[in-house]
C-alpha positions in Angstrom: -111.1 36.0 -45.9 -108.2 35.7 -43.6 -106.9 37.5 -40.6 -103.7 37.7 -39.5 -102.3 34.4 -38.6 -102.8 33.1 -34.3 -100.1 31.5 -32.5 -101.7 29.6 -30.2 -104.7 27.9 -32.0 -105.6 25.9 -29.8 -106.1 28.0 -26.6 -109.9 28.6 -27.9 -110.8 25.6 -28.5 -109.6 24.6 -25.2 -111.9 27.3 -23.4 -114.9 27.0 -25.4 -115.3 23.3 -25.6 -113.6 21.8 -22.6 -116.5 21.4 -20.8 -118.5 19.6 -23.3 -116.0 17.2 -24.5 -115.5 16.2 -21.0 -119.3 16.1 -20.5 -119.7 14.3 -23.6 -116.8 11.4 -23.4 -114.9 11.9 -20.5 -111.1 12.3 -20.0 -109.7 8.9 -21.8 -113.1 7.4 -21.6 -116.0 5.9 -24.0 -117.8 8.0 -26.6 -121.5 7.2 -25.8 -124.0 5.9 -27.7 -123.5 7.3 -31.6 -126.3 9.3 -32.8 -127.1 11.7 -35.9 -127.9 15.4 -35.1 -130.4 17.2 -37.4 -128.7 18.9 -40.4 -129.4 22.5 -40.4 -130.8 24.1 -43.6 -128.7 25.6 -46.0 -128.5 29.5 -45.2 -125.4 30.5 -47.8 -123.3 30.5 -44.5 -120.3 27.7 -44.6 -121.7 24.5 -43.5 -118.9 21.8 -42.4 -120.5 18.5 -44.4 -119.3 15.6 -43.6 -120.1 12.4 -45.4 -122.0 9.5 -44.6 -121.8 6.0 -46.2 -122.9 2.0 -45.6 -120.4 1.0 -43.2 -118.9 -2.3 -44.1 -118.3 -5.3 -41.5 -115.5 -4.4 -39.2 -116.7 -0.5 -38.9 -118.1 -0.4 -36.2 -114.8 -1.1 -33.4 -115.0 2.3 -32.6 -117.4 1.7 -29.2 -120.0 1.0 -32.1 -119.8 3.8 -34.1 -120.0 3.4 -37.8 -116.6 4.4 -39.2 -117.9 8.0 -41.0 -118.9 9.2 -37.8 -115.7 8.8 -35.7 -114.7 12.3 -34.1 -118.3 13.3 -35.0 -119.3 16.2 -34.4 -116.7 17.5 -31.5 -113.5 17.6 -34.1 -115.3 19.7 -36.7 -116.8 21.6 -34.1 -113.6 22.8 -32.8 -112.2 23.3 -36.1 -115.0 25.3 -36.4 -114.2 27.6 -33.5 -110.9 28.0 -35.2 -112.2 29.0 -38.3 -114.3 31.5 -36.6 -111.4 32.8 -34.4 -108.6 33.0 -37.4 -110.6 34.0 -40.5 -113.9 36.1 -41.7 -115.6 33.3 -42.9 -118.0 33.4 -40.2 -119.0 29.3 -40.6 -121.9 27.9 -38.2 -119.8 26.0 -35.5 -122.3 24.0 -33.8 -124.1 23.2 -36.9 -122.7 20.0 -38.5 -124.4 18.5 -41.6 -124.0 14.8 -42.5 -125.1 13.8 -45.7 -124.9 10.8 -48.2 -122.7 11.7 -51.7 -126.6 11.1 -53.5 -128.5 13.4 -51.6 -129.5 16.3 -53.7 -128.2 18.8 -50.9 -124.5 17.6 -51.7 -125.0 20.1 -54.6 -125.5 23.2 -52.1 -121.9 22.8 -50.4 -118.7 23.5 -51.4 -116.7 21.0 -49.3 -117.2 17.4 -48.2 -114.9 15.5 -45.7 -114.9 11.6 -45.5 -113.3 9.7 -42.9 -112.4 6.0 -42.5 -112.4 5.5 -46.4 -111.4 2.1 -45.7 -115.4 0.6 -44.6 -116.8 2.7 -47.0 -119.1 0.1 -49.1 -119.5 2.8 -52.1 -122.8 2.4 -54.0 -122.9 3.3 -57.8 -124.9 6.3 -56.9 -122.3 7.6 -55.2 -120.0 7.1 -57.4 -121.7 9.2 -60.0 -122.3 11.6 -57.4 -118.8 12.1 -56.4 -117.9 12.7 -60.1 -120.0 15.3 -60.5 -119.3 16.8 -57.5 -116.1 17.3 -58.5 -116.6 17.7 -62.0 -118.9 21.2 -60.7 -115.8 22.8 -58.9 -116.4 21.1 -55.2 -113.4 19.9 -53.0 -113.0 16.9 -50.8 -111.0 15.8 -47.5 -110.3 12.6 -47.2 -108.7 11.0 -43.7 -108.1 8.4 -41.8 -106.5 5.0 -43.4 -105.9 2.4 -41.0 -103.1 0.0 -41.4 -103.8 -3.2 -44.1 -105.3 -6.0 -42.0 -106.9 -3.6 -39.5 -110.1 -5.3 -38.6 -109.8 -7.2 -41.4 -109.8 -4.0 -44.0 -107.4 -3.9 -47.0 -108.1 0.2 -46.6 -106.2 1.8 -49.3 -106.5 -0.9 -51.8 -110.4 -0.4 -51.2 -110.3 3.1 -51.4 -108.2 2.8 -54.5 -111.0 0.4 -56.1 -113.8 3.4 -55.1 -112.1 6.0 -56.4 -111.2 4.0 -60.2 -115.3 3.7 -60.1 -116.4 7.3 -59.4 -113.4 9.0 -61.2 -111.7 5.9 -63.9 -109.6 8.8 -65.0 -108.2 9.8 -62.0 -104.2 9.3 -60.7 -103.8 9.6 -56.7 -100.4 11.7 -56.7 -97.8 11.9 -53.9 -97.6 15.5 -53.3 -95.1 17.9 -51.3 -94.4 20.6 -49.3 -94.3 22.9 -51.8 -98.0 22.3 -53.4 -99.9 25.6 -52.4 -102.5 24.5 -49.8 -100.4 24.0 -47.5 -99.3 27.7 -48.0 -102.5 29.1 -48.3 -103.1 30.7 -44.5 -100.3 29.4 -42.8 -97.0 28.7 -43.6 -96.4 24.7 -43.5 -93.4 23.8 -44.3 -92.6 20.2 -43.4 -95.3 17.1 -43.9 -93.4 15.3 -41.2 -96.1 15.9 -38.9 -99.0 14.8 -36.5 -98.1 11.1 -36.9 -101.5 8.9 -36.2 -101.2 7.5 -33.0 -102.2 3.4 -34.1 -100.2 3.7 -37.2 -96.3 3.3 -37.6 -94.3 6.1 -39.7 -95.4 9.0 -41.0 -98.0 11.0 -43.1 -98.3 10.7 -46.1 -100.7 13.3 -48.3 -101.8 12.3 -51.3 -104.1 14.3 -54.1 -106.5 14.2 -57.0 -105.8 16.8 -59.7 -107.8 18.4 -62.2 -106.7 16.3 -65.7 -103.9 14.6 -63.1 -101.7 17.8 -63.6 -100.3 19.0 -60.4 -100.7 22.6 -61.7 -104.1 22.4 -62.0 -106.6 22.8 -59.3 -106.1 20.1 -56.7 -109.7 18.3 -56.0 -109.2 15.9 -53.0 -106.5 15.8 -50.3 -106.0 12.7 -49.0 -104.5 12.4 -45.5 -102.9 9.0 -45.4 -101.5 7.2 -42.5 -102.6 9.9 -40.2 -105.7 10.9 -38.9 -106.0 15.1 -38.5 -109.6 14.9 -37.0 -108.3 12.7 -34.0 -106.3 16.1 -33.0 -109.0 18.4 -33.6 -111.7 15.9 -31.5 -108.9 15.6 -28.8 -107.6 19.1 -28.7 -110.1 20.0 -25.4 -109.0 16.5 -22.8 -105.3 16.9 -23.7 -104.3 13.5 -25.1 -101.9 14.9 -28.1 -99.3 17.5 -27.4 -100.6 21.3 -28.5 -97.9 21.3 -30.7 -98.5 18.3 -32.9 -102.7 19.8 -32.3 -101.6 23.2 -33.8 -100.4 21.5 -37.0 -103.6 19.3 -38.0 -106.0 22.9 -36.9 -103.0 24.6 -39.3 -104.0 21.6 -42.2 -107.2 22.2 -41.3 -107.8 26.2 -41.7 -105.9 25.4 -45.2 -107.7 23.0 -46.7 -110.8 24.7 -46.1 -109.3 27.8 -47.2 -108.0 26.4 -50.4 -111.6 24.7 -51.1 -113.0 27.9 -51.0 -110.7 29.7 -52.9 -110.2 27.3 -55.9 
């Protein structure tokens, strides 16, 4: 799985996607018109997923985008190439599936990411088909909480009420430093880290357990008052320091490490 461990991550990202991100939103500029690309069929290779929901009212500030898609596809894309570069997983890079928690296909991937939990208006499908998602063994990212009041969005509270339908049983835990995905490619050894740039304070990362005991298997990181895919999107047209970029591709290349290998 894993090669030795790359100083400076974000060199190829910068190389390989500059153009395109440049091309695509321009330095500091708008993000274009929001549109879906076709999901690629399942080939056994890793597939980044990311999740799609029913935006609610106030989701769509993002120059119209519904709130799952922000970042989409450029920050998983680059993530992608990073993967690639560090590891043997050999993961399509271009190739980004988006897919609703009640589509049969969810089934065929190992790892989901959701983003902008806050609009999601969670349908009772869903909710069945997160728990047995995560009932089968399959690991989920969650980021991007915006600050109570944001557009009118109580965000955790809501994701709260979400997650006590699809999983009643479940406790959100604080979690540490010391919990092993963030030791499971690289070393990360503080959480005091890529702070979100439209929230105040710092990250916070939160988790779902397996029978809420934190030595069990962990079954959702949640990325709370930060926003990891914001570096990864931006890591080509330089608006966050490569330093503070390194350490959300570092969360990254974890979390998708410790998906697959738990």
């Amino acid at each position: 799985m894993a090669r030795p461990p790359r100083v400076l991550l974000v060199l190829a990202v910068v190389l390989l996607t500059a153009a395109a991100a440049l091309a695509q939103f321009g330095f500091g500029g708008g993000r274009g018109r929001f549109f879906e690309r076709p999901n690629t069929p399942y080939d056994g290779r890793f597939t980044f997923v990311r999740v799609k929901y029913q935006t609610a009212p106030g989701g769509f500030w993002y120059s119209g985008w519904p709130a799952w898609g922000h970042g989409y596809p450029l920050g998983e894309q680059n993530l992608m190439n990073i993967m690639n570069s560090v590891s043997y997983l050999a993961p399509h890079i271009q190739e980004i599936n988006t897919l609703a928690l009640d589509d049969p296909e969810i089934a065929k991937y190992p790892l989901l990411y959701l983003i902008e939990p806050g609009w999601w208006q969670m349908t009772d499908s869903e909710a069945v088909a997160l728990r047995m998602f995560i009932a089968k063994g399959g690991f989920v990212i969650v980021d991007d909480f915006k600050p109570t009041g944001f557009q009118g969005c109580d965000c955790w509270e809501h994701f709260e009420a979400n997650m006590k339908r699809a999983l009643p049983d479940a406790r959100i835990l604080d979690m540490d430093v010391s919990h092993p995905i963030f030791h499971s490619f690289f070393e990360i050894n503080s959480l005091d880290i890529i702070p979100q740039a439209y929230n105040a304070g710092r990250p916070y990362f939160k988790g779902v357990f397996e029978d809420n005991d934190r030595r069990k298997p962990l079954q959702m990181i949640i990325n709370y008052n930060t926003d990891i895919s914001q570096f990864w999107e931006w890591s080509s047209v330089g608006l966050r320091s490569i330093e503070q970029t390194n350490e959300a591709y570092k969360l990254g290349v974890n979390y998708i490490v410790y998906g697959m290998t738990h």
